[in-house]
C-alpha positions as CSV (number, residue, x, y, z in Angstrom):
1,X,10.2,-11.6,7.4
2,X,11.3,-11.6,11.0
3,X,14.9,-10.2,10.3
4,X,13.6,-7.7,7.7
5,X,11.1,-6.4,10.8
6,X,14.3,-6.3,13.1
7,X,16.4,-4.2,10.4
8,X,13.3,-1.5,9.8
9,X,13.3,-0.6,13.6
10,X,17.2,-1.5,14.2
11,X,18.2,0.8,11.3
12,X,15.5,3.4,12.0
13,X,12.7,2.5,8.5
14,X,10.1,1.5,11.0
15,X,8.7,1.8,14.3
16,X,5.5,0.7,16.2
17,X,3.5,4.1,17.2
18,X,3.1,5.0,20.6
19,X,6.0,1.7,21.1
20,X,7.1,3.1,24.4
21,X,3.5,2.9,25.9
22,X,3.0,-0.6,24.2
23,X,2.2,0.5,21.1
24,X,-1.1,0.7,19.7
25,X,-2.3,-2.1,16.6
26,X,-2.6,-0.8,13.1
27,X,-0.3,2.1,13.3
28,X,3.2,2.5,12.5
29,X,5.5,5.5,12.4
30,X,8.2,5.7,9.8
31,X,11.8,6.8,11.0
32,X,14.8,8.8,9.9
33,X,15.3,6.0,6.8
34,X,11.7,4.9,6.3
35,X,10.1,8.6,6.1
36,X,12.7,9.5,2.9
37,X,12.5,5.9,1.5
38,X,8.3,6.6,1.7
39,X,8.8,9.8,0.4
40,X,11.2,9.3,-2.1
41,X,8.4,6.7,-3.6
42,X,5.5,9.2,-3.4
43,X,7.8,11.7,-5.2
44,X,8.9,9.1,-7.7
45,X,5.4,8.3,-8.4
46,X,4.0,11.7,-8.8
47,X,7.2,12.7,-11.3
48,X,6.2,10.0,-13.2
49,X,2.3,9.9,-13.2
50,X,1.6,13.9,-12.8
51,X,4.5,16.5,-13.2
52,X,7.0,14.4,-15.7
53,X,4.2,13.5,-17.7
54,X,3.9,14.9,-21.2
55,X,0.9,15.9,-21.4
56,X,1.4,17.0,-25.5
57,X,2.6,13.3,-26.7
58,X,0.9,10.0,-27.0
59,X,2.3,7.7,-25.4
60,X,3.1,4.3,-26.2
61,X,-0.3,1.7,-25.6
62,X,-2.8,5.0,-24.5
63,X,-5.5,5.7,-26.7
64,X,-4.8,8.9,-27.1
65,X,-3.0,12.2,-25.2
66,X,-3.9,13.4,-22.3
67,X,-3.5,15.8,-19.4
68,X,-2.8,15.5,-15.7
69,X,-3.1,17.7,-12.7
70,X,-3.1,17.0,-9.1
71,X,-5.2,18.0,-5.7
72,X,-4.5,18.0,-2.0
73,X,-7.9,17.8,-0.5
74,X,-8.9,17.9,3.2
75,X,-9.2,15.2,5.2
76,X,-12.5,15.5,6.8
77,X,-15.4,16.4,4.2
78,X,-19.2,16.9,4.4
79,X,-20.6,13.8,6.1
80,X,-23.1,13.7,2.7
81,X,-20.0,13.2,0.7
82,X,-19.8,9.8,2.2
83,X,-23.7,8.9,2.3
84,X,-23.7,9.7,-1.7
85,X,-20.6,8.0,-2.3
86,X,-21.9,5.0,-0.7
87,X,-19.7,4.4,2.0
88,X,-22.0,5.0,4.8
89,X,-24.6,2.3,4.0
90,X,-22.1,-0.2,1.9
91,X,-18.4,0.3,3.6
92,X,-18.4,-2.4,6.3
93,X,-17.2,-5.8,7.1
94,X,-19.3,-8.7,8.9
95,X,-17.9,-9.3,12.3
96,X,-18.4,-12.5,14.9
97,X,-17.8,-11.7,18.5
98,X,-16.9,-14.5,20.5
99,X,-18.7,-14.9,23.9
100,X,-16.0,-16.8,25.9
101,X,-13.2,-15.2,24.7
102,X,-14.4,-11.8,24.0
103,X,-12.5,-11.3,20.9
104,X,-14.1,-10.1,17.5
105,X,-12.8,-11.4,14.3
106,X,-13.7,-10.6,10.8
107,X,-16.2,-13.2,9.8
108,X,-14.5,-14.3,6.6
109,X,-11.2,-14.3,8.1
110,X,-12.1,-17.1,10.4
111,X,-10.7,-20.4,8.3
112,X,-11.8,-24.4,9.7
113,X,-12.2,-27.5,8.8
114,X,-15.4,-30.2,9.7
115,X,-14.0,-33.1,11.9
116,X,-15.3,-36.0,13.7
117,X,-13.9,-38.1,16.8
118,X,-15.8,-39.7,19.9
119,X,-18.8,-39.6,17.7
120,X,-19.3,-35.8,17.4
121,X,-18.8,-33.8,14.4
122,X,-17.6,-29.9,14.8
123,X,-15.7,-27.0,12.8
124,X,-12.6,-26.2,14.4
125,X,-11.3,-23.0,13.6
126,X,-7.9,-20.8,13.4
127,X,-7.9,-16.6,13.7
128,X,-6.8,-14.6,10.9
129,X,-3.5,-14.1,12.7
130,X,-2.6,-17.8,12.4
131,X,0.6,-18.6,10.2
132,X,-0.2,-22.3,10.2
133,X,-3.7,-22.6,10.7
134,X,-4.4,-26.4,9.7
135,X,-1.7,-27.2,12.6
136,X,-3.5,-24.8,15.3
137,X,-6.7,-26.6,13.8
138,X,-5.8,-29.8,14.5
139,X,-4.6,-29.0,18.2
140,X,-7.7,-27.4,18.8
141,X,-9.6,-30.1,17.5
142,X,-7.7,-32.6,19.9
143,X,-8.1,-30.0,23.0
144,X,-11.6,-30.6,22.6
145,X,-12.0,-34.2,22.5
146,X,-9.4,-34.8,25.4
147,X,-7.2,-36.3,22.7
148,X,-3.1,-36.5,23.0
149,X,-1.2,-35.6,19.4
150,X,0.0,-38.9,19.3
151,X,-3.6,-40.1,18.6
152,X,-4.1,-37.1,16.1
153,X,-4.7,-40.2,13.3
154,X,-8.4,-40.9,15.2
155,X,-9.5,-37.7,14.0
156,X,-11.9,-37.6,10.6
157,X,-11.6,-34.3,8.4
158,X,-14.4,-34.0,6.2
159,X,-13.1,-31.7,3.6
160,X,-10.4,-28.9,3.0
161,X,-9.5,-25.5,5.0
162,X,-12.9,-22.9,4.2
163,X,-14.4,-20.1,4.8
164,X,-16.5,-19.6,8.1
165,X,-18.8,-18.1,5.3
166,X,-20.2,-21.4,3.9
167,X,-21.0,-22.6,7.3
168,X,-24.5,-22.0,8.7
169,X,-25.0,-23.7,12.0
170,X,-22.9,-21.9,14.4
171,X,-23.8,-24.1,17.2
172,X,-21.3,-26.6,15.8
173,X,-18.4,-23.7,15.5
174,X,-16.0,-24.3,18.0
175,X,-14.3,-21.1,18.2
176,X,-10.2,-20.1,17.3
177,X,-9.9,-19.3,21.0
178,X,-12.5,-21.1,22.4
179,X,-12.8,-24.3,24.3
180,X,-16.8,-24.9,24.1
181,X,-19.0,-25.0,21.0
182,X,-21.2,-22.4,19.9
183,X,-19.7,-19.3,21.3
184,X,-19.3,-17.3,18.4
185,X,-22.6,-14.9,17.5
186,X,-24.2,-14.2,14.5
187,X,-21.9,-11.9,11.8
188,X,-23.0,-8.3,11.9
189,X,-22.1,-5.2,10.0
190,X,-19.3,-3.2,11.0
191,X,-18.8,0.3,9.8
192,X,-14.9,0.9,9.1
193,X,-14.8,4.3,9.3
194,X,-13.7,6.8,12.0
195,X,-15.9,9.0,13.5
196,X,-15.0,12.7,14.9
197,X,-16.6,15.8,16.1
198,X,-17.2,19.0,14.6
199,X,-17.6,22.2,16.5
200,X,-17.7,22.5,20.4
201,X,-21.5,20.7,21.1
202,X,-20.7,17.4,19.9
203,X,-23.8,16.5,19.2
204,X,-25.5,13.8,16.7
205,X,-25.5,17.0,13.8
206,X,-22.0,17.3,14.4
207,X,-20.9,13.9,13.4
208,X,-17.7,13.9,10.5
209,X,-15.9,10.9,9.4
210,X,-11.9,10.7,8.5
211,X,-11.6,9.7,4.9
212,X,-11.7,5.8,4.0
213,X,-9.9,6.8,1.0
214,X,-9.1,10.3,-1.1
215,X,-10.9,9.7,-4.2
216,X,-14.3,11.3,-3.2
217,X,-12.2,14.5,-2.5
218,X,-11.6,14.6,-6.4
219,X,-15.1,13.7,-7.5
220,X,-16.5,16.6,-5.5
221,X,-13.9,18.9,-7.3
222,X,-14.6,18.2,-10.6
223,X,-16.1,21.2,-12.0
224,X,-13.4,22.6,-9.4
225,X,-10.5,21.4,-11.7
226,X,-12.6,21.8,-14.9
227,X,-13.7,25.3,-14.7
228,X,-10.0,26.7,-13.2
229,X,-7.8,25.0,-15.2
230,X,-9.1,24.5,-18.5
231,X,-8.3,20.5,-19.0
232,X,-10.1,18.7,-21.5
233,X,-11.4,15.2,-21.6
234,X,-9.4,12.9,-21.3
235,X,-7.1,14.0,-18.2
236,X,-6.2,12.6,-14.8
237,X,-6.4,14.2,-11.4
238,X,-3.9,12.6,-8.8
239,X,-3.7,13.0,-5.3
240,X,-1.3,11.7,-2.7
241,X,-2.9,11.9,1.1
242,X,-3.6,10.1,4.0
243,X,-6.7,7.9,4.7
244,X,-8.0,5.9,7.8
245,X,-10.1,2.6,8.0
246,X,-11.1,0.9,11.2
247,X,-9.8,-2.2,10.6
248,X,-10.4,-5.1,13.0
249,X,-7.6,-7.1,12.7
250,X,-4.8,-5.2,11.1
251,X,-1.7,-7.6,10.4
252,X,1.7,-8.3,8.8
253,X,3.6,-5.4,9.5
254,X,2.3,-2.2,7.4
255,X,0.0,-4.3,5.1
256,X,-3.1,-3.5,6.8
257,X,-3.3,-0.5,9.1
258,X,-5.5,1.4,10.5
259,X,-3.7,4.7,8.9
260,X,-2.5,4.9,5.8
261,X,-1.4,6.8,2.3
262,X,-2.7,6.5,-1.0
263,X,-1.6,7.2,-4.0
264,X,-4.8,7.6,-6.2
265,X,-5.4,9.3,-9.7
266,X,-9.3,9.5,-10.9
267,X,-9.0,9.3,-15.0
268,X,-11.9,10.9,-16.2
269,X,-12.6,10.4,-19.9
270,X,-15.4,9.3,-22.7
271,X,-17.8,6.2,-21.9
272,X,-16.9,5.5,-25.4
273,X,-13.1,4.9,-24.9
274,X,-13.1,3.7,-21.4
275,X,-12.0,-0.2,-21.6
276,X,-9.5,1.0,-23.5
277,X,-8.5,3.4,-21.0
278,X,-8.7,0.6,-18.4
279,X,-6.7,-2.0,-20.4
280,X,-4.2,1.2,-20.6
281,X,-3.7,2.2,-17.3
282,X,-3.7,-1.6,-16.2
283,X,-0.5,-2.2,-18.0
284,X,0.9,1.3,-17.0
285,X,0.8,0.7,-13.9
286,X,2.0,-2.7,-13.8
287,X,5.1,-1.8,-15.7
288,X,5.9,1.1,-13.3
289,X,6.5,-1.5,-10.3
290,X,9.1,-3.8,-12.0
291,X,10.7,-0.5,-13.5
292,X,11.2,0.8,-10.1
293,X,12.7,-3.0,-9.1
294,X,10.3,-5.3,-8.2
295,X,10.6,-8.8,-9.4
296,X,8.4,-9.8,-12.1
297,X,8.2,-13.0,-11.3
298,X,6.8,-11.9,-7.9
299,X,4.5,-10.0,-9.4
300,X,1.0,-10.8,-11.3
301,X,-1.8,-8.5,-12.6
302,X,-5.5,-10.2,-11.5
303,X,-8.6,-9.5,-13.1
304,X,-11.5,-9.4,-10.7
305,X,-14.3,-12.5,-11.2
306,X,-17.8,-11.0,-11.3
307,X,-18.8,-11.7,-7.8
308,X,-15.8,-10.0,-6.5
309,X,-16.6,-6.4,-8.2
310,X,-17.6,-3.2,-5.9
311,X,-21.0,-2.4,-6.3
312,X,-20.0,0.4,-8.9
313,X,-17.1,-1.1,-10.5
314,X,-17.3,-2.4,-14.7
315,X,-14.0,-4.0,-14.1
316,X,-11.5,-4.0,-11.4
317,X,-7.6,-5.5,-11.8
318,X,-5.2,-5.7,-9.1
319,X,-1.5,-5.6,-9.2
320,X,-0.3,-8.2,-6.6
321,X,2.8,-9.0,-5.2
322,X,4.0,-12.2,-3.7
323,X,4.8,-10.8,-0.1
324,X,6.9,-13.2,2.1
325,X,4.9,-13.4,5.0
326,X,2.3,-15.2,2.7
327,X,2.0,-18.8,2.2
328,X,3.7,-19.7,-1.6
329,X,1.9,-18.7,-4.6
330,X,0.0,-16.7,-2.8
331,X,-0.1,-12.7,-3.7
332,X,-1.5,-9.7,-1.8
333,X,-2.6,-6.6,-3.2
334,X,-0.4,-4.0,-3.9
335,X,-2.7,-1.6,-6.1
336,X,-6.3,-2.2,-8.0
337,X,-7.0,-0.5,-10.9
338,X,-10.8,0.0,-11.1
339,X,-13.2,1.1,-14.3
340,X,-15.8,3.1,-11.9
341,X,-18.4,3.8,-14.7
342,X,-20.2,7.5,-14.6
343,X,-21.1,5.8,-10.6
344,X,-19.2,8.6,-8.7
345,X,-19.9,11.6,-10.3
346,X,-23.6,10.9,-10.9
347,X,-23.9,9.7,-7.2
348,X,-22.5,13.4,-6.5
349,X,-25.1,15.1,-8.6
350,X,-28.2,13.6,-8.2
351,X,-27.8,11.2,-5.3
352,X,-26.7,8.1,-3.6
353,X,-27.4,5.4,-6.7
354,X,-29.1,2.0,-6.3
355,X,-26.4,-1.0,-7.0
356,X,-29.2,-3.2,-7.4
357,X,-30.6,-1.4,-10.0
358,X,-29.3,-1.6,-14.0
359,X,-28.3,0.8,-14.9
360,X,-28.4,1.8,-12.0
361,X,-31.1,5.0,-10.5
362,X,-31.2,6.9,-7.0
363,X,-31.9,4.5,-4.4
364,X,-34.8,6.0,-2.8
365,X,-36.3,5.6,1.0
366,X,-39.9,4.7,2.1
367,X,-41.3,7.7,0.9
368,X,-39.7,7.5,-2.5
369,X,-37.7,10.2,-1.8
370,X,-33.8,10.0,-3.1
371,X,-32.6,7.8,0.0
372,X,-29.3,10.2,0.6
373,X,-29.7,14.1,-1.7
374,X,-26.8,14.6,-3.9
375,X,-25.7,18.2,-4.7
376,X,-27.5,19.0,-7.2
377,X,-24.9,20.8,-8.7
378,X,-24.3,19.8,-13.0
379,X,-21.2,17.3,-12.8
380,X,-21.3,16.4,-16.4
381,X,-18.6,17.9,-19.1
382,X,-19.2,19.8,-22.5
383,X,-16.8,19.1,-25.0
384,X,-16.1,22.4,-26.4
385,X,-15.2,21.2,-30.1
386,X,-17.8,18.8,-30.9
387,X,-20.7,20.1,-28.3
388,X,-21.2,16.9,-26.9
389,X,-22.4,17.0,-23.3
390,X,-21.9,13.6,-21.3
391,X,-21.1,12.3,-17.7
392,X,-17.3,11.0,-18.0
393,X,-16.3,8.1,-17.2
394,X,-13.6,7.0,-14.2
395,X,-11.0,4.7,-14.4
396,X,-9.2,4.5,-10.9
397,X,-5.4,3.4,-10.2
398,X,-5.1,3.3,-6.5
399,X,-1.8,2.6,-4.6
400,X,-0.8,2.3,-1.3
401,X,2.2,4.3,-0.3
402,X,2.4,2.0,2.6
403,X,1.9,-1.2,1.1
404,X,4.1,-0.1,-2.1
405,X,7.7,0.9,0.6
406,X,6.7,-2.7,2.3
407,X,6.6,-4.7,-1.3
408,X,10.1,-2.7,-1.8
409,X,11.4,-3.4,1.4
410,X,10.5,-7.4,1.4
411,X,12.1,-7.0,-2.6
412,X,15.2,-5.2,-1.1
413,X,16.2,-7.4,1.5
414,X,19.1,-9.8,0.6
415,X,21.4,-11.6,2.1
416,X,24.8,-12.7,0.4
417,X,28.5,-12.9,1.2
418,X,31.6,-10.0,0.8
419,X,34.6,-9.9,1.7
420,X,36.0,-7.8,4.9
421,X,38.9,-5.7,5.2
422,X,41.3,-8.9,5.5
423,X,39.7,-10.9,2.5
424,X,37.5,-12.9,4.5
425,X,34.2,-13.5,2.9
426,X,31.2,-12.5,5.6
427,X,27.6,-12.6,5.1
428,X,26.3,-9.9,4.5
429,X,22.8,-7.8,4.9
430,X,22.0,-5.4,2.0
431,X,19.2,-3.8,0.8
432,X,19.1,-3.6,-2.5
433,X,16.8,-0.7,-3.1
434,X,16.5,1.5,-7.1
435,X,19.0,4.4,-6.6
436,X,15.3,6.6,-6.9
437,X,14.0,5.4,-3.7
438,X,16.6,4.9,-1.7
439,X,16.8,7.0,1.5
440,X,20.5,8.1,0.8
441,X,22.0,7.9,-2.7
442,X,25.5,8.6,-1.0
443,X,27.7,8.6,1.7
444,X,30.6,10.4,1.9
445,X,34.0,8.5,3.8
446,X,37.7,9.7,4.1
447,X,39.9,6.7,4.7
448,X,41.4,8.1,7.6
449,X,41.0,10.8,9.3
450,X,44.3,12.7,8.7
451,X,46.2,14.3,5.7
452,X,43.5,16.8,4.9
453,X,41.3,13.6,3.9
454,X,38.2,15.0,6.2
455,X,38.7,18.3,4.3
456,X,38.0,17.1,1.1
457,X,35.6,14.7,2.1
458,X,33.7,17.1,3.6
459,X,33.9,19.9,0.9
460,X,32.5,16.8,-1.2
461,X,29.5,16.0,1.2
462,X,28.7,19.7,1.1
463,X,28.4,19.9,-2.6
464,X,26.1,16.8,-3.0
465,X,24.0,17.7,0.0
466,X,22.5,20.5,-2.4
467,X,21.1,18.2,-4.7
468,X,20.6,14.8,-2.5
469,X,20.2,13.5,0.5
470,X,24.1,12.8,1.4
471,X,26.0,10.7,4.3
472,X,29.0,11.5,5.8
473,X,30.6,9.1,8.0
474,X,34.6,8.9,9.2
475,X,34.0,6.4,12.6
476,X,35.5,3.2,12.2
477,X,37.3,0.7,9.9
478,X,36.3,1.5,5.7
479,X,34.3,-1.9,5.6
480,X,32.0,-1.4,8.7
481,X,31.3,2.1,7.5
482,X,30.2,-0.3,3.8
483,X,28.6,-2.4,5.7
484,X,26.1,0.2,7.7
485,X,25.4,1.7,4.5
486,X,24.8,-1.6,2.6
487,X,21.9,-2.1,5.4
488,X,20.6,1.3,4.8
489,X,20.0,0.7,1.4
490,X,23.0,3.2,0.0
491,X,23.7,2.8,-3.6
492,X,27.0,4.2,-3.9
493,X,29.7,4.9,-1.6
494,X,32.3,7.7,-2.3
495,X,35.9,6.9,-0.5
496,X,39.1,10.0,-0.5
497,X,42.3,8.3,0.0
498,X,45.9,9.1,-0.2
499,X,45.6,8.7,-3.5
500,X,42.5,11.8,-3.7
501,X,45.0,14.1,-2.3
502,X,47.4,13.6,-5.4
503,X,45.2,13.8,-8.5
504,X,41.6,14.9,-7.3
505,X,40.4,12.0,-7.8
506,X,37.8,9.7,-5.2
507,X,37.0,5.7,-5.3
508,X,32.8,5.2,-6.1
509,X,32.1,1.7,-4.4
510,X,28.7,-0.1,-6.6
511,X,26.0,-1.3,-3.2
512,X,24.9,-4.5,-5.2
513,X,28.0,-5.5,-7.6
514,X,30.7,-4.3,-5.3
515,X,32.6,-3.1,-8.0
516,X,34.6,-0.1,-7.8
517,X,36.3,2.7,-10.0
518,X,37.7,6.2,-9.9
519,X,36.2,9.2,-10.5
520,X,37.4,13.0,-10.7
521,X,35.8,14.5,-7.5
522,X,34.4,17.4,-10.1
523,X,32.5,14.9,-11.8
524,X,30.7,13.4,-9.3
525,X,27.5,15.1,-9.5
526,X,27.8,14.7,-13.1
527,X,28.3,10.9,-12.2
528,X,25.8,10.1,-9.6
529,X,23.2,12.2,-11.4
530,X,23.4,9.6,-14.6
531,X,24.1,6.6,-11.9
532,X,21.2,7.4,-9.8
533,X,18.3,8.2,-12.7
């Protein structure tokens, strides 16, 4: 993971915001590689969810045929979008503040272990930001009896690494960066979203939120998209857009920051056919991550256990990938796929609804008034053939653009051997990302630069510029010019030689095989389009 984080900033795919300042933790900024490799996976995924999509054919495991459209919604809404949805009241995490070392940490991030020397039995803890936390553990644990390592056999676990969740005497907590017990306070809620101003008073009316996520923008357009374009039930609605979370303790890289980009469609069809529009959309999008190259052995689709489920959710799966900053067998979430019930758009209409309640009403306060007004406005859908009016139901494939370019990244990144100009075999860095993602699908090289090789070089960039993003590149010896595209990710590399000049024809170099072969220089496009796709 480390020399994957050098490459993204050494080859310009990543760098830490504001880095010149000493950054600031949770955001990143994506440079002159990582903003087309991000882009060229938001394009790829919109081609093949919204605008490729057929929507006159059914396709192969979907219950039937259906439509999709798309939205670009703003990024600040009415604040009563977010008390209806539920993420005022419900969209927090429980925090513990430490009074010694004046650090906050999630409070089911915090991992210990019970352990007993000198006759005192405490919970020794590690951060969240600990890669080996049964060893920092332990050295705590012997930092606070007065111990040496060497005597690191006197100690007496009682029981495995868990949660700081199933203690309840924080009195005997000693802390991750503490060196007295009971320092840590009670977990409270923690809202996660940002607030911002409206207007030029600033006062408590004034109060907006960014987005925690971009699906409430295509709830509250429902009738929007219903009324203006004429889709029937089934169809998706997709949206690609940037959200923002207050995380606490943002970590590995991109995988949890504080701004990021979603991918989201909101599948709106009949309560009838909804699991099978779940078990659908499940294996859709599954598939669509190894088709665009990740490994399927690093890759597993988890169902949800009962206790896990949002408050609205009928079923929830998640698509997880086997990251390589995690320990082994471990997987972190790369996209959930969520069966969201009628919850959102009869939350919209008549207001914020009760999750303790089955099926579930409008949570009302003290007066027995609805707790948080919904809209009022008629959110359910007539089906114009049979007459049947119903609230739809929602199934919910969300991905992170983010977290999607790091799982291709960590997938890309190999290291093998090829040999140099003389022969010799070298190792070599390459990242070995799908010809549809990568940041450049070309570059360009004459093999010298003389004998009206730059010419037709050039006159070749020029012509594949128009239809990709192209690299041209004449500095240096041929195999250092392969070798800075290989770390760029470059599928193919186009070479005119002496040989060019004769019969038109160029050398096409293969990024991951390293095979090469000759091509007519007025079939390239022809060539890389079929390569590339």
């Amino acid at each position: 993971m480390e020399k994957l984080v050098s490459l993204c900033k050494r080859r310009g795919f990543m760098f830490q915001s504001s880095e010149i300042y000493g950054g600031i933790n949770g955001f990143w900024d994506y440079g002159p590689l990582g903003v087309e490799l991000k882009r060229n996976i938001k394009d790829a995924w919109w081609r093949d969810m919204v605008t490729g999509h057929d929507d006159l054919a059914q396709l192969p495991g979907a219950p039937a045929a259906y439509e999709m459209t798309g939205l670009d919604c703003t990024i600040i809404m009415h604040p009563q979008v977010w008390k209806c949805s539920g993420h005022y009241d419900l969209f927090h995490d429980y925090m513990v503040d430490c009074k010694e070392s004046k650090k906050r940490y999630r409070h089911d991030q915090i991992q210990g272990r019970w352990v007993e020397a000198k006759g005192k039995k405490i919970f020794a803890t590690a951060g969240s930001d600990s890669e080996s936390p049964e060893a920092d553990i332990e050295r705590q644990a012997l930092k606070f009896f007065g111990m040496r390592s060497k005597n690191a056999d006197e100690l007496k676990w009682d029981g495995p690494l868990v949660s700081l969740t199933t203690v309840d005497d924080f009195e005997q907590v000693l802390g991750p960066d503490a060196k007295s017990l009971g320092s840590l306070t009670p977990p409270r809620e923690f809202n996660l979203m940002f607030k911002t101003t409206i207007g030029a008073l600033g006062g408590e009316a004034d109060t907006a939120f960014l987005r925690p996520e971009t699906a409430q923008g295509i709830f509250v357009n429902f009738k929007n998209v219903v009324d203006s374009s004429r889709v029937r039930v089934p169809f998706g609605i997709a949206q690609v857009g940037k959200s923002f979370r207050n995380e606490i303790t943002p970590r590995n890289f991109t995988f949890r920051s504080r701004e990021f980009e979603q991918m989201e469609i909101e599948f709106f069809c009949h309560p009838d056919s909804s699991q099978d529009w779940y078990r659908y959309w499940r294996e859709r999008r599954f598939q669509w991550y190894k088709d665009m190259g990740l490994d399927a052995g690093k890759l597993i689709l988890r169902e949800h256990h009962a206790e896990e489920l949002a408050h609205y959710s009928i079923g929830t799966a998640d698509i997880e990938y086997a990251f390589p900053f995690l320990p082994e067998g471990e997987y972190g979430e790369l996209e959930g796929i969520a069966h969201r019930g009628d919850f959102d758009l009869r939350s919209h209409m008549e207001g914020k609804l009760d999750p303790s309640t089955n099926p579930m009403t409008v949570e009302l306060n003290a007066e027995g008034k609805p707790k948080h007004r919904g809209s009022g406005k008629d959110l359910s859908y007539r089906d114009d053939i049979t007459g049947e009016r119903f609230v739809p139901h929602v199934v919910e494939p969300s991905a992170g653009a983010d977290r999607a370019t790091l799982a291709f990244l960590c997938e890309a990144f190999t290291e093998d051997e090829a040999p140099d100009e003389k022969g010799n075999m070298q190792t070599r860095t390459v990242m070995k990302l799908h010809p549809r993602i990568a940041p450049i699908k070309a570059a360009i090289f004459p093999l010298v630069k003389k004998d009206g090789m730059p010419e037709m070089a050039q006159d070749i960039y020029r012509a594949l510029k128009k239809e990709w993003n192209v690299f041209y590149d004449e500095k240096g010896a041929v195999g250092r010019r392969y070798r800075r595209q290989d770390e760029a990710g470059t599928p193919f590399c186009i070479t005119v030689d002496g040989e060019s000049m004769q019969d038109q024809t160029v050398t096409i170099r293969h990024r991951d095989s390293l095979e090469q072969w000759r091509v007519k220089a007025d079939d390239l496009s022809g060539e890389l389009r079929k390569l590339i796709s």
